[in-house]
BAKOL-183716 format. One line per field, with one value per residue: y, x, z of N, C-alpha, C in turn; residue in one letter. Coordinates in nm, 3 decimals. Layout:
N
nnorth = [Y  ...]
neast = [X  ...]
nup = [Z  ...]
canorth = [Y  ...]
caeast = [X  ...]
caup = [Z  ...]
cnorth = [Y  ...]
ceast = [X  ...]
cup = [Z  ...]
type = [A  ...]
This chain:
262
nnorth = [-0.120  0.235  0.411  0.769  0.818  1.052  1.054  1.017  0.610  0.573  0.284  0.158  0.012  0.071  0.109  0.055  0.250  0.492  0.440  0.512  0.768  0.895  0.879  1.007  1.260  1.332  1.300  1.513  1.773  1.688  1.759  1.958  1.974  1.747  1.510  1.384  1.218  1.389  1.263  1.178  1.391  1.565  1.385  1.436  1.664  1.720  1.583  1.644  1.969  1.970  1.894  2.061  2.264  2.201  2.225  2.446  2.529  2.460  2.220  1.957  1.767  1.826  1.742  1.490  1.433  1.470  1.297  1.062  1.024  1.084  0.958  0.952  1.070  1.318  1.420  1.534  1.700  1.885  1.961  2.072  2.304  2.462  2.492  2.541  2.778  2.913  2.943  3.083  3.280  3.244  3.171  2.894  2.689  2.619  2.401  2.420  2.315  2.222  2.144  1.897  1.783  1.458  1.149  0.915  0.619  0.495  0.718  0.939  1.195  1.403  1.603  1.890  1.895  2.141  2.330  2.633  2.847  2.805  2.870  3.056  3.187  3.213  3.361  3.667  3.679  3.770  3.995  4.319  4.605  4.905  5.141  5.389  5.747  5.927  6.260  6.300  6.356  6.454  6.659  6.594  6.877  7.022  7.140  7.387  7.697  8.012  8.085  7.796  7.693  7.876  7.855  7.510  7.583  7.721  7.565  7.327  7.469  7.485  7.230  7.178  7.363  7.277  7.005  7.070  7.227  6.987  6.779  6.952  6.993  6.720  6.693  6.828  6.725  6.513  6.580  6.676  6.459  6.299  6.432  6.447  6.159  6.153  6.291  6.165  5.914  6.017  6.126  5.868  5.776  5.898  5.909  5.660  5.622  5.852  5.733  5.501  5.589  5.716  5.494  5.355  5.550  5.566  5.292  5.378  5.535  5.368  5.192  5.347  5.454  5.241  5.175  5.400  5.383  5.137  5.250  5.455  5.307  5.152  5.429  5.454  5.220  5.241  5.464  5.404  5.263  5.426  5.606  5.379  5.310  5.596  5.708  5.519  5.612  5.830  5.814  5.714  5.943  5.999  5.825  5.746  6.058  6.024  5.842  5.925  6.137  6.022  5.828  6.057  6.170  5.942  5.927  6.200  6.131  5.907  6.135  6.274  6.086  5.984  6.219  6.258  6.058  6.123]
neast = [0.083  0.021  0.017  0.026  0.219  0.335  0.521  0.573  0.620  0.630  0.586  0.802  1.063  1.197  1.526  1.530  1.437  1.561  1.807  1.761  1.701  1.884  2.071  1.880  1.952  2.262  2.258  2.108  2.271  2.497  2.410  2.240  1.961  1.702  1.475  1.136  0.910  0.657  0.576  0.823  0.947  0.893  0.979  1.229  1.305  1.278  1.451  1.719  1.758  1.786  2.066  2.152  2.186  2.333  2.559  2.672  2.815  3.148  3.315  3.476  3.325  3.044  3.052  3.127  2.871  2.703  2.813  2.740  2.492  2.482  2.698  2.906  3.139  3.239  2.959  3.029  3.214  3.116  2.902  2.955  3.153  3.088  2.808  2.730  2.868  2.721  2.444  2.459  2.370  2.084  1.787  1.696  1.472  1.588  1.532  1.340  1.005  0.877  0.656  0.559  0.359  0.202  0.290  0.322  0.336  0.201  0.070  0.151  0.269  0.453  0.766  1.012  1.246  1.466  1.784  1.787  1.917  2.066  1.897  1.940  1.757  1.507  1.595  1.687  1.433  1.360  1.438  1.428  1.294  1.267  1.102  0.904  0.830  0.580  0.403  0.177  -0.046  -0.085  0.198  0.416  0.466  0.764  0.977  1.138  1.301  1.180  1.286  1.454  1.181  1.117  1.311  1.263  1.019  1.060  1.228  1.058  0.907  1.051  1.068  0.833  0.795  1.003  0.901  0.661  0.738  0.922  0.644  0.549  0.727  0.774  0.468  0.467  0.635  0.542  0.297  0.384  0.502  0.279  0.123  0.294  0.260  0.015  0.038  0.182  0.058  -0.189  -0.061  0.028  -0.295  -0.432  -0.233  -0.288  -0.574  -0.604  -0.409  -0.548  -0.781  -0.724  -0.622  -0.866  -1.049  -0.823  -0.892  -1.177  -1.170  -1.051  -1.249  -1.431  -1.319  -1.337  -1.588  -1.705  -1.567  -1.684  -1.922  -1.945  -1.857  -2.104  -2.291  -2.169  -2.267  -2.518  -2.594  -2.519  -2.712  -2.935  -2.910  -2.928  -3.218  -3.303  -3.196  -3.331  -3.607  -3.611  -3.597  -3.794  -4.055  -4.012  -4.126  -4.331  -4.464  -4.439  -4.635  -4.856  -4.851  -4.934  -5.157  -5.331  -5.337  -5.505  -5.725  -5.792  -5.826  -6.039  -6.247  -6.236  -6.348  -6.604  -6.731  -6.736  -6.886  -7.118]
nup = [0.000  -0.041  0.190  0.254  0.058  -0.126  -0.381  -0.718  -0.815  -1.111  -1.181  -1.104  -0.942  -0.629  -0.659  -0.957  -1.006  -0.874  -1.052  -1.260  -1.244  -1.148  -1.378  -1.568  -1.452  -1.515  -1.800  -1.798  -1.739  -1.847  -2.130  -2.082  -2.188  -2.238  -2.365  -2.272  -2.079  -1.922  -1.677  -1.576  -1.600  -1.408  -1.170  -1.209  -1.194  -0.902  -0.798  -0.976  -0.880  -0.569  -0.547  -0.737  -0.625  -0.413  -0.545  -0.562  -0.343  -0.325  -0.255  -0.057  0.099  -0.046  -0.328  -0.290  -0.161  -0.364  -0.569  -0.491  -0.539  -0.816  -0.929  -1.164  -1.301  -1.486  -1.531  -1.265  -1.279  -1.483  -1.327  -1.134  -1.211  -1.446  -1.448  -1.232  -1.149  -1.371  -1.274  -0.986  -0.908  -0.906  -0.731  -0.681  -0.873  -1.143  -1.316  -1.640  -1.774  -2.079  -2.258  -2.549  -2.672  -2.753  -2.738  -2.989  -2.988  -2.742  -2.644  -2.461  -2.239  -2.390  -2.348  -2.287  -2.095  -1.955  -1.874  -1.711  -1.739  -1.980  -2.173  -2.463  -2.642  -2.506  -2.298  -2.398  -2.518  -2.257  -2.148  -1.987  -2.203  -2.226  -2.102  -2.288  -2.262  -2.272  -2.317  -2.261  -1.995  -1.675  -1.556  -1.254  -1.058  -0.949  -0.672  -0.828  -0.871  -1.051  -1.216  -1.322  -1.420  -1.609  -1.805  -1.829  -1.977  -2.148  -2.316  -2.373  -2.545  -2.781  -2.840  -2.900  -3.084  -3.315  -3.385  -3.500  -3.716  -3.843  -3.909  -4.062  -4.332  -4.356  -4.433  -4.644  -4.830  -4.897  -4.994  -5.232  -5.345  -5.363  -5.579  -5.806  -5.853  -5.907  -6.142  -6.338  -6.360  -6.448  -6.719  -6.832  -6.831  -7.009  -7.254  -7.353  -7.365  -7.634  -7.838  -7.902  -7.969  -8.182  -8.377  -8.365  -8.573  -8.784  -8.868  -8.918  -9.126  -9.317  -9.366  -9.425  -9.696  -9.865  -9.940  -10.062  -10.336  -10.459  -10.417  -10.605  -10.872  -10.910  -10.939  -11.228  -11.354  -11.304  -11.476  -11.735  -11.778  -11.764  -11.973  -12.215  -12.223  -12.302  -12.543  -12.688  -12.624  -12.745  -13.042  -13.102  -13.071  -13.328  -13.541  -13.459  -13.505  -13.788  -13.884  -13.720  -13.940  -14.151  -14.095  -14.098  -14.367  -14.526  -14.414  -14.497  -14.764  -14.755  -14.655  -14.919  -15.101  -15.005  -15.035  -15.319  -15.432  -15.346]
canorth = [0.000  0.375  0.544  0.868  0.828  1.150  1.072  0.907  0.557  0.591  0.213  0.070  -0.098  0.175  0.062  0.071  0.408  0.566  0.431  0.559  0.909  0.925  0.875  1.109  1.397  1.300  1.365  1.689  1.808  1.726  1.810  2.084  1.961  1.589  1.516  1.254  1.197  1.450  1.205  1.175  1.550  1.615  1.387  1.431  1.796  1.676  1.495  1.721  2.059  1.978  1.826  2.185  2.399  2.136  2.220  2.600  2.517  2.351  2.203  1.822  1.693  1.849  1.675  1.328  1.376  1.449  1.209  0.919  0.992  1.015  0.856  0.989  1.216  1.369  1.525  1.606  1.872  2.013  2.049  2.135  2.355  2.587  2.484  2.631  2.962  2.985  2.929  3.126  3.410  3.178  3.106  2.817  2.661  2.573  2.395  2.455  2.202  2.240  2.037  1.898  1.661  1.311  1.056  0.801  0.472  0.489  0.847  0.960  1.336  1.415  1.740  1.875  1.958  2.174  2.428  2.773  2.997  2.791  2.875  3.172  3.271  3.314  3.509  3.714  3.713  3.798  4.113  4.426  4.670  5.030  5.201  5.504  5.830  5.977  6.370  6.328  6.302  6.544  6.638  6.677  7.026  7.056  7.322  7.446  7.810  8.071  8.105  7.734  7.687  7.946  7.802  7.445  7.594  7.732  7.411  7.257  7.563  7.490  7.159  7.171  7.456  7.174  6.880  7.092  7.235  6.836  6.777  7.052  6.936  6.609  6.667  6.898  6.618  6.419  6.640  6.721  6.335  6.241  6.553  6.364  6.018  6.187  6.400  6.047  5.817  6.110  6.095  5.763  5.721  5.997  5.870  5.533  5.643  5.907  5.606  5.401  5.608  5.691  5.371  5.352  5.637  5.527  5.210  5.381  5.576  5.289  5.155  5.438  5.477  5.101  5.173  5.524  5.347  5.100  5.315  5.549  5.244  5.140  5.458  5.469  5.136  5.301  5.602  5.381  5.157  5.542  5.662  5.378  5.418  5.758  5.689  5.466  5.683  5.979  5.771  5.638  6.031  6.072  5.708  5.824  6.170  5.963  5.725  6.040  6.185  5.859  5.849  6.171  6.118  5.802  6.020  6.310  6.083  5.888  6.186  6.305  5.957  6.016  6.357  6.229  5.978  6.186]
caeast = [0.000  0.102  -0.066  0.123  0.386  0.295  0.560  0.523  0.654  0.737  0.575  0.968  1.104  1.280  1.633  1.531  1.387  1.728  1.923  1.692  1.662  2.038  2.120  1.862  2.028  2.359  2.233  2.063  2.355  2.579  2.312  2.137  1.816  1.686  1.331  1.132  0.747  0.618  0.590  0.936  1.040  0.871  1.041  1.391  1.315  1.274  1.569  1.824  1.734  1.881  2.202  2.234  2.159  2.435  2.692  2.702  2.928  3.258  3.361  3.493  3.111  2.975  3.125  3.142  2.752  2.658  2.866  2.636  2.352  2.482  2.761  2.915  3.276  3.190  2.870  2.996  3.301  3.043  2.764  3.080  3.209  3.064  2.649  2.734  2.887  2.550  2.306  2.512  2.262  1.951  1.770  1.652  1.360  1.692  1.497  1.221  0.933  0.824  0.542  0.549  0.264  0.178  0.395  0.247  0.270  0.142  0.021  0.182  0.251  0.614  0.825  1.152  1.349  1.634  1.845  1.697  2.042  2.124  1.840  1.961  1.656  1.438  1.681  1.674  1.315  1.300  1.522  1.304  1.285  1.293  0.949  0.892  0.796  0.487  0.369  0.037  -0.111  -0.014  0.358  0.390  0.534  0.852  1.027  1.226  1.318  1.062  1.420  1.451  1.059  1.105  1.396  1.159  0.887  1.120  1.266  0.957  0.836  1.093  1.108  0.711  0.802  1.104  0.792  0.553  0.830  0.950  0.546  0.510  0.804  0.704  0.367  0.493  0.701  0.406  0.213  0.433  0.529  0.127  0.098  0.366  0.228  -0.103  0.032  0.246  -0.131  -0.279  -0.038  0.003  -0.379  -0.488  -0.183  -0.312  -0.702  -0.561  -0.360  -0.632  -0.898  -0.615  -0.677  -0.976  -1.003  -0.752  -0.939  -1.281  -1.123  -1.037  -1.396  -1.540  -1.325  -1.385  -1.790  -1.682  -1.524  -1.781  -2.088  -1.905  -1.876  -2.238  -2.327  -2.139  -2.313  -2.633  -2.583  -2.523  -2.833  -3.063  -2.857  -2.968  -3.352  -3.328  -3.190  -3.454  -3.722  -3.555  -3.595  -3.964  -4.116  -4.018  -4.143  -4.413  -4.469  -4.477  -4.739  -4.970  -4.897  -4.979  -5.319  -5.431  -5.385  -5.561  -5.808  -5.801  -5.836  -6.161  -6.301  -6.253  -6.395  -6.716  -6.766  -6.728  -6.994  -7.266]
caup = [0.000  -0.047  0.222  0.226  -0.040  -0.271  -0.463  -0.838  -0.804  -1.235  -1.262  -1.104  -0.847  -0.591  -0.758  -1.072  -0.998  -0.842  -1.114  -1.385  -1.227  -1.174  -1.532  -1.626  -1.436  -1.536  -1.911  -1.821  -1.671  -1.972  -2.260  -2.054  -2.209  -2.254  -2.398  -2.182  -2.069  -1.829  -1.526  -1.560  -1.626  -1.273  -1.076  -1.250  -1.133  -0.740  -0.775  -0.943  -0.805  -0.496  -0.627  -0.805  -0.461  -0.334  -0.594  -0.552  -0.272  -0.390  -0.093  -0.122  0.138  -0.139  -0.407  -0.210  -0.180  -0.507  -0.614  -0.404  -0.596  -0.983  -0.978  -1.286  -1.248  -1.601  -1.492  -1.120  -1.290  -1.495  -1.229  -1.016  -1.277  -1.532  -1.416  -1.074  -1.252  -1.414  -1.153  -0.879  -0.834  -0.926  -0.582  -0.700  -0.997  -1.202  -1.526  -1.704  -1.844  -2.195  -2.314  -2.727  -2.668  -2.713  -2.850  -3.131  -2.977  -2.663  -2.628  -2.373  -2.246  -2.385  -2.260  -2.299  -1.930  -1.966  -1.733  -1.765  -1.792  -2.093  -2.346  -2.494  -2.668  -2.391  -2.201  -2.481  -2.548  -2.102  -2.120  -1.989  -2.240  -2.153  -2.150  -2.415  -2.186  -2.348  -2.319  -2.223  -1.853  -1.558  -1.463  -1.106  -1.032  -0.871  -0.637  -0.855  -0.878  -1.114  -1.327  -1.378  -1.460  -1.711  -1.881  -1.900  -2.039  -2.334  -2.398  -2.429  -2.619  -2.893  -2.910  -2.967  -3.252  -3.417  -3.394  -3.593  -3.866  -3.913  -3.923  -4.221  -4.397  -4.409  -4.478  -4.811  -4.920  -4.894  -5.144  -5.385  -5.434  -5.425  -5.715  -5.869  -5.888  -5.995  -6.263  -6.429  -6.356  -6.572  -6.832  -6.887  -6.862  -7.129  -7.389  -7.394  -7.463  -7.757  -7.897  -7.941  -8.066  -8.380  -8.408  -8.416  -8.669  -8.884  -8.953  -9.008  -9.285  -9.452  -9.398  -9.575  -9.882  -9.973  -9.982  -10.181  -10.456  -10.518  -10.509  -10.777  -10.973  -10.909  -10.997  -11.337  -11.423  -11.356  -11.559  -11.841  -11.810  -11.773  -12.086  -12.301  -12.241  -12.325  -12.661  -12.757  -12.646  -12.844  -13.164  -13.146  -13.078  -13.481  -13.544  -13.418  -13.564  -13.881  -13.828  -13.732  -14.087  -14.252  -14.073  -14.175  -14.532  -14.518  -14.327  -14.601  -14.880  -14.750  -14.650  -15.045  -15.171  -14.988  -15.124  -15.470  -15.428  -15.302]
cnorth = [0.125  0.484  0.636  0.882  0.897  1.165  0.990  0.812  0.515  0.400  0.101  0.038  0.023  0.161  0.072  0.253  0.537  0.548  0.492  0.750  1.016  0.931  0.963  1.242  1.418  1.397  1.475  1.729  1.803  1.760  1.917  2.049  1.805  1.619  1.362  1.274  1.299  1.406  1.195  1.249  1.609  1.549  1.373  1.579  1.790  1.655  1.575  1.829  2.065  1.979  1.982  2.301  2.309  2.208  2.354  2.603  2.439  2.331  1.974  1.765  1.695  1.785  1.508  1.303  1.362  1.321  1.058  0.939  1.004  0.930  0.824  1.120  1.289  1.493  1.616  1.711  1.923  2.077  2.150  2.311  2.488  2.556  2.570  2.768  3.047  2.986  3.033  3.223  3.362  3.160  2.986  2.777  2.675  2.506  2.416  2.315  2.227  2.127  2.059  1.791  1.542  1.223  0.935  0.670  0.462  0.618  0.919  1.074  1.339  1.574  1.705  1.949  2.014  2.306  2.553  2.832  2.894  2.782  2.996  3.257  3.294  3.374  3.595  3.819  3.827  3.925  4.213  4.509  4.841  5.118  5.382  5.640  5.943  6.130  6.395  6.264  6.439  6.567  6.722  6.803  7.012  7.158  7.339  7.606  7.880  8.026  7.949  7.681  7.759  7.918  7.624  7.474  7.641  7.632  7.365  7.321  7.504  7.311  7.072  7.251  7.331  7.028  6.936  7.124  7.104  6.783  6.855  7.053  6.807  6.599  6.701  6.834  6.545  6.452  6.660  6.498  6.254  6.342  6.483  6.278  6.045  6.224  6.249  5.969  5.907  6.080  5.938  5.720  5.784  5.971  5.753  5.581  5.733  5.810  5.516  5.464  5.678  5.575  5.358  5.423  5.590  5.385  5.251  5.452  5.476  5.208  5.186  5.491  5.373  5.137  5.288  5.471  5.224  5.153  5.438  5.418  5.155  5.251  5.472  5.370  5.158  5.422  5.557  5.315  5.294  5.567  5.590  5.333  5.513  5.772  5.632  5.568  5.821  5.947  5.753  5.780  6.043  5.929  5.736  5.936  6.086  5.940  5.811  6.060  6.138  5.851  5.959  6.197  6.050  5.885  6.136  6.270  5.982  6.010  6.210  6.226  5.977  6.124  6.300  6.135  6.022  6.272]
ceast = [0.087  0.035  0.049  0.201  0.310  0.371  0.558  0.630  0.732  0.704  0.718  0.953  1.227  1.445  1.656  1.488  1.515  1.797  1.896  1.742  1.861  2.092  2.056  1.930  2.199  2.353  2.180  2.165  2.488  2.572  2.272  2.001  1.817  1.505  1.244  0.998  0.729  0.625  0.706  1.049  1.033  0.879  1.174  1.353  1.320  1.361  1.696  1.818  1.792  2.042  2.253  2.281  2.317  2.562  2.766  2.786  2.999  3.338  3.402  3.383  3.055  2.959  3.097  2.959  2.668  2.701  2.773  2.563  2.402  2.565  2.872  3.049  3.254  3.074  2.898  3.127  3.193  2.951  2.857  3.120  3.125  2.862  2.652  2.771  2.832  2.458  2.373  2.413  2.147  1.929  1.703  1.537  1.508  1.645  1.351  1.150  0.856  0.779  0.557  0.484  0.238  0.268  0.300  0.226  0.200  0.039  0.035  0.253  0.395  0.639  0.918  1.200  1.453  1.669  1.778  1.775  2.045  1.988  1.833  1.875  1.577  1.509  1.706  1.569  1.271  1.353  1.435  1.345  1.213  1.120  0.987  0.780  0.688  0.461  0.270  0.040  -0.054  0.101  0.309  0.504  0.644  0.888  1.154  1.219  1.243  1.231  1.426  1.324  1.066  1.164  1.357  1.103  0.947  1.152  1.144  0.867  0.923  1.059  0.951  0.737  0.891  1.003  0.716  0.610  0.879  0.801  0.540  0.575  0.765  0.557  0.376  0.557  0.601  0.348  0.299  0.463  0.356  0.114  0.205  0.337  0.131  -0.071  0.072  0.133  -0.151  -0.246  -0.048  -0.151  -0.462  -0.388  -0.223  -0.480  -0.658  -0.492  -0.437  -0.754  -0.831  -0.658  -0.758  -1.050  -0.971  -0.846  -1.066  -1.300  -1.135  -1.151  -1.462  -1.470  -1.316  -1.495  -1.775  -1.662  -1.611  -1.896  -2.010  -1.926  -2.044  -2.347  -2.291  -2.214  -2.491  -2.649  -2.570  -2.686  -2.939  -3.031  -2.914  -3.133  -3.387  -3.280  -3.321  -3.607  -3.697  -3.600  -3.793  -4.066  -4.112  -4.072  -4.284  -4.560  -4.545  -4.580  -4.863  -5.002  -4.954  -5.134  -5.378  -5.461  -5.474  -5.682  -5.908  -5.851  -5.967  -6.238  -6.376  -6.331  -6.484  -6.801  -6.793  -6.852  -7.079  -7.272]
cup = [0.000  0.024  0.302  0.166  -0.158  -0.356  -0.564  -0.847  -1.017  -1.266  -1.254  -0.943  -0.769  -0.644  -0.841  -1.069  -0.976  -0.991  -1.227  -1.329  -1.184  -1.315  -1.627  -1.614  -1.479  -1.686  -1.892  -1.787  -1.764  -2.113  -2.236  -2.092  -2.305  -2.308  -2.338  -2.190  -1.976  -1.676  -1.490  -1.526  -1.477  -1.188  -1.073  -1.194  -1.002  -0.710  -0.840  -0.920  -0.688  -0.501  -0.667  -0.711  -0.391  -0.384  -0.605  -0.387  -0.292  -0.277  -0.150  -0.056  0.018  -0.265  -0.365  -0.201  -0.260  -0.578  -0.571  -0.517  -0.791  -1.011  -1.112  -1.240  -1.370  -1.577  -1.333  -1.161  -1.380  -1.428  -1.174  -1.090  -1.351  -1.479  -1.297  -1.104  -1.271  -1.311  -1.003  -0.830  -0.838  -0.767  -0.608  -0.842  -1.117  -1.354  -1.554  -1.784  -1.962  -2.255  -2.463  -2.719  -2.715  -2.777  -2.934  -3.052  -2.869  -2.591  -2.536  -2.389  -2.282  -2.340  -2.302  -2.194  -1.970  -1.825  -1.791  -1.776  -1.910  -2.211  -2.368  -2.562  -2.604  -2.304  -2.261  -2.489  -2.344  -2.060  -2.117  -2.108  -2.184  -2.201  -2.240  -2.292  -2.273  -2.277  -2.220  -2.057  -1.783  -1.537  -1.319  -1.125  -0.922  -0.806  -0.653  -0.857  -1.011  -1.256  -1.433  -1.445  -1.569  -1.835  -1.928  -2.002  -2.203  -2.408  -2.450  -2.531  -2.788  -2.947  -2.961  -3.104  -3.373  -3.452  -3.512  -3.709  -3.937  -3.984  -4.077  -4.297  -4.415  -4.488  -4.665  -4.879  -4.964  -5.056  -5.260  -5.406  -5.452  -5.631  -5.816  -5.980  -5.998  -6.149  -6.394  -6.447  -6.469  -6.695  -6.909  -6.927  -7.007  -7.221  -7.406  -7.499  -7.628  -7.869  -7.999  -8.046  -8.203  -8.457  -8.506  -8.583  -8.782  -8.987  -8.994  -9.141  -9.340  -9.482  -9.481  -9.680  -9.926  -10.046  -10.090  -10.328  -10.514  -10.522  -10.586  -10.863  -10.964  -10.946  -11.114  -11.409  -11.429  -11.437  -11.693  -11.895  -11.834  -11.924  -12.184  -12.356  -12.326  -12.507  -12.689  -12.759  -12.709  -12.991  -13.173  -13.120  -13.285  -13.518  -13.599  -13.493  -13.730  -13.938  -13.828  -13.857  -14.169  -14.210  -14.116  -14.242  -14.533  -14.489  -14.440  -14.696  -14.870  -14.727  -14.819  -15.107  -15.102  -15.013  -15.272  -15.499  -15.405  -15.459]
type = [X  X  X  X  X  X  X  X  X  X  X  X  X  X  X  X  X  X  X  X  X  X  X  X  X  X  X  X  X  X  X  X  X  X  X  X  X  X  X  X  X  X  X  X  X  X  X  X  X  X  X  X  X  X  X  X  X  X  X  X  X  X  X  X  X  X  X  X  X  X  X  X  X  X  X  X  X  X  X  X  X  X  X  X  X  X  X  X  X  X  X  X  X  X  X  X  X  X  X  X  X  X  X  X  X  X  X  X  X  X  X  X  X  X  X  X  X  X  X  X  X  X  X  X  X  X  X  X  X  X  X  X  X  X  X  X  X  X  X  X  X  X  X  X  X  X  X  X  X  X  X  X  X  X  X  X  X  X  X  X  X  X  X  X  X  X  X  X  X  X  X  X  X  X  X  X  X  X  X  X  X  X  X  X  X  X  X  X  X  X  X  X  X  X  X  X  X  X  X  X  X  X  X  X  X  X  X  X  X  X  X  X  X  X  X  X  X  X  X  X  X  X  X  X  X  X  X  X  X  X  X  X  X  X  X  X  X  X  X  X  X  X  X  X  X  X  X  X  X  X  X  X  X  X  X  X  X  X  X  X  X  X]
């Protein structure tokens, strides 16, 4: 039974458990960072945490008792050595547990344990940065002298006047390179339309002097067909004329022949 033992037995045999958890800290300790299961990461943290609080005194106890528990002369000059260096001002919480979740065959929580001075990008990423002192809100009033208050208020007088002249310089750069852009947009957009409707143009000329030159010759071929009409009916008025004269004789000459008979 395990009544009161809150600590995780890890599934071993106390033996197997030491010898495991010794060999893990051994490798953290000469990797800085090992990748393991979670149940594992948090009680390799129980177990070398002390060991590290031990080794920040180099004393030969110290040494002789670390030494009991890994077992390993390799890892006890570097704990001894350059780990103690780093951690000297730490008061303790020495590694860090970073979860990369489950593993495939059995599904089980994985993590990666390492020392916390040696990951150089979050000590990096952990560096304060300096706050930016903004204008706005209240200043408290000091007691300073009317003289030095006066000599403030100029400073701050000018270096509001040098804000708004950078302000109106910039802004006039501004415009003249918008007036710029605009003026080149324009051109380019008004030589393209002119371009085109040449174009355009050009080919409806040549549309309409095709149709020109065949209705001239459509009318020349009607001007011949009216023309020879007009002959014919020029000829058959005297035809004509004739024909009248001929009847009226004819006309003249029965009349006479019925006279003669009466």
């Amino acid at each position: 039974m395990r009544h009161g033992k809150k600590f995780n037995h890890l599934s071993r045999t106390a033996p197997h458990r030491k010898a495991m958890l010794s060999n893990m800290s051994s490798s953290l300790i000469e990797h800085k960072r090992i990748s393991t299961t979670v149940a594992k990461a948090k009680a390799l943290r129980k177990y070398v945490e002390p060991l590290i609080t031990k080794a920040k005194t180099d004393t030969t106890h110290s040494r002789r008792v670390v030494f009991s528990y890994l077992q390993n002369k390799e890892s006890i000059t570097e704990l001894f050595g350059d780990v103690a260096n780093k951690v000297a001002n730490r008061p303790g919480g020495y590694t860090r547990i970073i979860r990369t979740g489950n593993r495939l065959g059995d599904n089980a929580e994985m993590c990666i344990i390492e020392l916390v001075d040696y990951n150089e990008n979050l000590l990096t990423d952990a560096t304060p940065t300096k706050k930016k002192r903004s204008r706005r809100g209240g200043k408290k009033k000091s007691e300073a002298t009317p003289a030095v208050d006066g000599v403030v208020e100029e400073a701050e007088v000018v270096e509001a006047a040098d804000d708004t002249t950078e302000e109106a310089v910039v802004e006039e750069s501004a415009e003249e390179t918008v007036e710029e852009v605009v003026a080149e947009d324009t051109e380019e957009v008004i030589e393209e339309p002119v371009a085109e409707v040449e174009e355009v143009v050009a080919e409806a000329e040549e549309v309409v002097e095709e149709p020109t030159a065949e209705v001239e010759e459509v009318v020349a071929e009607v001007e011949e067909v009216v023309e020879e009409p007009a002959a014919e009916v020029e000829e058959t008025p005297e035809a004509s004329a004739e024909g009248d004269d001929s009847e009226a004789a004819s006309e003249d000459s029965g009349e006479e022949e019925k006279k003669d008979g009466e």
